[in-house]
Structures are given as structure tokens and as C-alpha cells.
C-alpha positions, 0 to 999 in steps of 0.5 A, a space after each residue: 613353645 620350644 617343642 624340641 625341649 619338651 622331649 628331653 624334660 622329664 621327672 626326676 623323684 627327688 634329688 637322689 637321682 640326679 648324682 648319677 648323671 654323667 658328666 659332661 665336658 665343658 663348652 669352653 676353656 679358659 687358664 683361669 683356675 675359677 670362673 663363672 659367667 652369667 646372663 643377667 636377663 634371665 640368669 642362666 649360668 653360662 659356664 662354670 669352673 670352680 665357682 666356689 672355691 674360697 680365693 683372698 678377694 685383694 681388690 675385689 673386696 672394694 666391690 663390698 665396700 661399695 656396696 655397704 655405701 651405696 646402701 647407706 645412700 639409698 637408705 638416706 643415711 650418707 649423702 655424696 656432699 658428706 666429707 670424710 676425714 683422712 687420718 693417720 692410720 688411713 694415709 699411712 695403710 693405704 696412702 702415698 706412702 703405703 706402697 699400694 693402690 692410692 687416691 694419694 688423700 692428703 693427711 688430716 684433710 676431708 674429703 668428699 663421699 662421691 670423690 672417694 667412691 670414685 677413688 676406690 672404684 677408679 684408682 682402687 684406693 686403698 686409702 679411700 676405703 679406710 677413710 670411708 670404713 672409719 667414717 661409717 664404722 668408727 674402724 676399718 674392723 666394725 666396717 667389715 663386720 658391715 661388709 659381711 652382714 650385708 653380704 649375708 643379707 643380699 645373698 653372698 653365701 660364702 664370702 667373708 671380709 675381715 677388712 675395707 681394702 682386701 689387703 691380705 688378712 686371716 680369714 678374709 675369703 670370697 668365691 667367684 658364685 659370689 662374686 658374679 651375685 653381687 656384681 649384679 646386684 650393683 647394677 640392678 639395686 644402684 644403677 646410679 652409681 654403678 656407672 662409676 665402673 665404667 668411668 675410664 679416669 679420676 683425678 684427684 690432688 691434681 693426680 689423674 689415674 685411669 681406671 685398672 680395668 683392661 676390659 674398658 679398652 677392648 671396644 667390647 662393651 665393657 662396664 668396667 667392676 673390678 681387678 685383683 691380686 694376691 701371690 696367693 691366688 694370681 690375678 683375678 678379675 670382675 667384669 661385665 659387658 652389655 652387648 647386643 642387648 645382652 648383659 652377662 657377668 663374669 668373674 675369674 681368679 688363678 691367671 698368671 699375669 696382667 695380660 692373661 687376666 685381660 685377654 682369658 676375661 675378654 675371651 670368656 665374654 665375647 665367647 658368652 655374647 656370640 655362642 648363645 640364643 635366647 629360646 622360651 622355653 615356657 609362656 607364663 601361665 603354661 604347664 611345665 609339667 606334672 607331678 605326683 600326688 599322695 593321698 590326694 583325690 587325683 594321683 597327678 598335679 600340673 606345675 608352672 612357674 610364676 612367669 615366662 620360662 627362657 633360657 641362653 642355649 648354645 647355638 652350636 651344641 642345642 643338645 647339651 641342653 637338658 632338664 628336670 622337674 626335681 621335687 620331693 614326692 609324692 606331694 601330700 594332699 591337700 595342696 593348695 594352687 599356688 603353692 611351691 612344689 619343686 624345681 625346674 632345672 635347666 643343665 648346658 653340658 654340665 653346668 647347672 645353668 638355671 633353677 626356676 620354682 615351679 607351683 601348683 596350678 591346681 589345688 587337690 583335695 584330700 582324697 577319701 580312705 580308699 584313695 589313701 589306702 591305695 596311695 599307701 601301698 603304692 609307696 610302701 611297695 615303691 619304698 621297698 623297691 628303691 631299698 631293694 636297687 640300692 
């Protein structure tokens, strides 16, 4: 058990007391206006800027778009020998002659299911994805209708899409919180075809295109995902990069150029890979703490997680780590073992960086009256002492 991290975990009775934190100043700094970078292994958020401030995906969109296919495959109800046909709105929206990223599908051809996911993820074809929104959804719009149903469904809390390609359009808004979240759930639902992400080129009508992602030429350990741009919000990116035995996921939006893009992104990554340390922070089974109890037939409850507690930490600023057991107490009695009971919460400077359920390891009766009774004042005067600080 990391003994030293013991020391600075403590109580915190209920969320209230966590707004008067002091802030601390960020571990790293980068030009991008949004950022946010996660470890995949044990999810600790390594550095967060503006993760959820709304941007227009542009590109990034196609990361959704894939996910819509590639859960329909899993599910059986596409396969990649399905061919798909390229209409007239599909080839002049988002193909040779649209001006914009294309596989350059020819009109009125079919086209098979893996060469167009390979043109999308590849050549960021803008054309591929509207072939593939008609042919699931009858038109681009019930598509992207799909895209934010599904998005709700996996855990995207903030991001809408109003169409396949993340060309600009009303409404149509993703956040970099979001972004990282769905990153990983590509890798680790469709590990089968997240490795399209890495493929360094595509040709298709006998025109070959490398893959937009700069991060796949860096010798870091890229895994490719995603590029974008839009006037409104600069050049974003969605990257990742497994390393060391370390995977981590990034996301950033707001730089001014190509080559800013490229270099903030390989800087926050290679940053994330080389200034952490994995420590265990709780073996599965131990006590992580304890919490109070009201009414019940003891005023204390030990909590756990369901599993080994670790984290990523700084190496060269370990004291920026600190934590709290955060939980709406007293607990009222009875509680039965197993039950959820609070959260543990991990902050590095701060950024929250991890949040672990924590459960009863014990279950604790009801107490008798007087145990009751006394509990109850014991609230009451509680209560009118906060009121009274307040």
C-alpha cells in the first residue's frame, strides 16, 4: 500500500466542501485552447484544459460515424462485403468535385463496406460517410439522428451531431471530455477495426492517400484516430499512443496551424508517457476508509472499491496528488455490505484526474432508540453549526 498517500486522504462530508479548494496551477502547457489527455489502463485523467467547452468537431465527427458501423457489424446487422451505392448528393457533397476531403467513389457505383471505412478513417472521405449514412439510414440527417443516440448510449454527455461528415452545420457541437471517451471505447469495444486508425495509406480508384494524422510519422507509438478543422474553432486533433506498456488518449482543438497541431499533440503525449508512475494506491479487498453512519447500531462503516485502486502520479511533483472520500453523510442505517456508499477522488494539481465507487464492507443494523436518539442530536446540532459558519 502506497503509505505515504494514506496521509493526505481524509473525509470530505458531502460535495459542498470541495468548492473551497484552492486551485492549483497546471503541470504542463500547451497553445491549445481545449485539451485533455487520459490514461486508458486505469483512467486517470492526466491533464485537463477546457475539456468541455462545446467546439464544431469538422472531421472529428467521422470518429461517431464509425462508431454507428462498426456497432452494426458487431451486432450483425452489416457486414464488410455489404456494398453501398454512391448517389448523386453523395458524390457531388462529398465527392471529386466537392472541393473537400474525398475517396473520389465514383457516381452511381457500389462500393464495399470495409473500402469505405478505410476511406473515411484513411482519407477522411467525406463522400464515404454520406454513402454509408444513406445506405444504413435512408439520409445523411436519420443518420446523425443514429450518431446521437448512440452517442447518449456509450456515454457521450455533451456532443451532438447534425450530420456524417462534420461539415459545418447548426447545432452540430462535440467536447474534448467527449471525444477522449469515445476514442477509448473504439479501441476497447472494436479492437478489429480500431487498427484502420493506424493504417499509414488507402488507395481506392486507383488514387492512393496517406493517412492525415501526423502523429503516425513521429516514431512515438502512434495509433493514428482522427484530425480536423474548422475557422471556427482551428485545428483540433484526436490521438493516441501506446508506449511502454502505457496507452494514453488525447484530444485538442484551438491551434493555429498544421504544424502546431502536430507538434502541441506529440508534446502533451510524449509528456503523459514519460512524466508519470503507476503506484497502487489500494489492494482489492482493503479499506479505503471509513464513513459515518446515522441511526445505525455503530456510528462508523469501512468502505472499499470493488477492485485494486491504482493510479498514474507525477514523478516529479508526487505532492500534487491528494484525495477525498466524498459521500452524502451520515449514511442512514441499515446498510447492507455491498452497497454504494460515496467516492473516492483522486486530484493531480487541479485536475480531478480519477473517480472510484467506493462500497460498504460491512452491513450495519439499525441501531435501538436510544442510539437513534443520540445520532439525532448529534445532527441537529451538527446542522446548526454549519448553518451557523455559513
Amino acid at each position: 500500500m502506497f503509505a505515504a498517500f494514506k496521509k493526505i486522504l481524509f473525509f470530505a462530508f458531502g460535495l459542498t466542501l470541495l468548492a473551497s479548494q484552492a486551485a492549483m496551477a497546471q503541470l504542463f502547457e500547451t497553445r491549445a485552447k481545449q485539451a485533455f489527455l487520459v490514461e486508458a489502463e486505469t483512467g486517470t485523467v492526466l491533464f485537463s484544459k477546457n475539456p468541455d467547452e462545446r467546439i464544431p468537431p469538422a472531421s472529428l465527427a467521422k470518429l461517431m460515424t464509425m462508431e454507428v458501423v462498426f456497432n452494426a457489424i458487431k451486432s450483425g446487422r452489416l457486414s464488410l462485403s455489404d456494398a453501398f451505392y454512391v448517389s448523386e448528393h453523395a458524390w457531388r457533397t462529398g465527392g471529386a468535385v466537392s472541393g473537400t476531403s474525398t475517396m473520389f467513389a465514383e457516381i452511381k457505383s457500389s462500393v464495399p463496406l470495409e473500402a469505405l471505412i478505410q476511406g473515411v478513417i484513411v482519407q477522411s472521405a467525406n463522400d464515404g460517410c454520406i454513402i454509408i449514412a444513406e445506405g444504413m439510414a435512408g439520409s445523411e440527417e436519420n443518420f446523425a439522428q443514429l450518431m446521437t443516440e448512440r452517442a447518449r448510449k456509450i456515454g457521450l454527455t455533451d456532443s451532438v451531431f447534425v450530420n456524417a461528415t462534420g461539415l459545418p452545420a447548426e447545432g452540430q457541437h462535440v467536447t474534448m471530455r467527449d471525444l477522449v471517451a469515445l476514442a477509448m471505447h473504439l479501441q476497447k469495444e472494436y479492437p478489429e477495426f480500431y487498427k484502420y486508425y493506424a493504417q499509414e495509406s488507402f488507395t481506392w480508384n486507383k488514387i492512393l492517400q496517406r493517412n492525415r494524422n501526423p502523429l503516425l510519422r513521429m516514431n512515438i507509438g502512434a495509433e493514428g484516430l482522427k484530425t480536423g478543422y474548422t475557422e471556427a474553432s482551428g485545428y483540433a486533433i484526436v490521438g493516441a499512443v501506446n508506449r511502454n506498456g502505457r496507452r494514453l488518449f488525447a484530444a485538442m482543438s484551438g491551434l493555429s496551424s498544421e504544424s502546431e497541431r502536430a507538434e502541441e499533440a506529440r508534446k502533451l503525449l510524449d509528456w503523459g508517457i514519460r512524466a508519470f508512475e503507476k503506484i497502487e494506491l489500494f489492494k482489492a479487498g482493503e479499506t479505503v476508509g471509513r464513513v459515518s453512519v446515522f441511526g445505525g447500531d455503530r456510528a462508523e462503516l469501512a468502505v472499499r472499491a470493488d477492485g485494486p485502486i491504482a493510479i498514474f502520479r507525477p514523478i516529479t511533483n508526487a505532492d500534487r496528488l491528494r484525495a477525498r472520500i466524498v459521500y452524502q453523510g451520515p449514511i442512514p442505517a441499515p446498510v447492507e455490505e455491498g452497497m454504494q456508499v460515496g467516492t473516492l477522488k483522486v486530484w493531480i494539481g487541479d485536475t480531478l484526474s480519477q473517480e472510484t465507487p467506493l462500497y460498504a464492507a460491512e452491513s450495519v443494523k439499525e441501531g435501538g432508540l436510544p442510539d437513534r436518539a443520540l445520532d439525532a442530536m448529534g445532527e441537529l446540532l451538527i446542522g446548526w453549526l454549519r448553518k451557523y459558519r455559513s
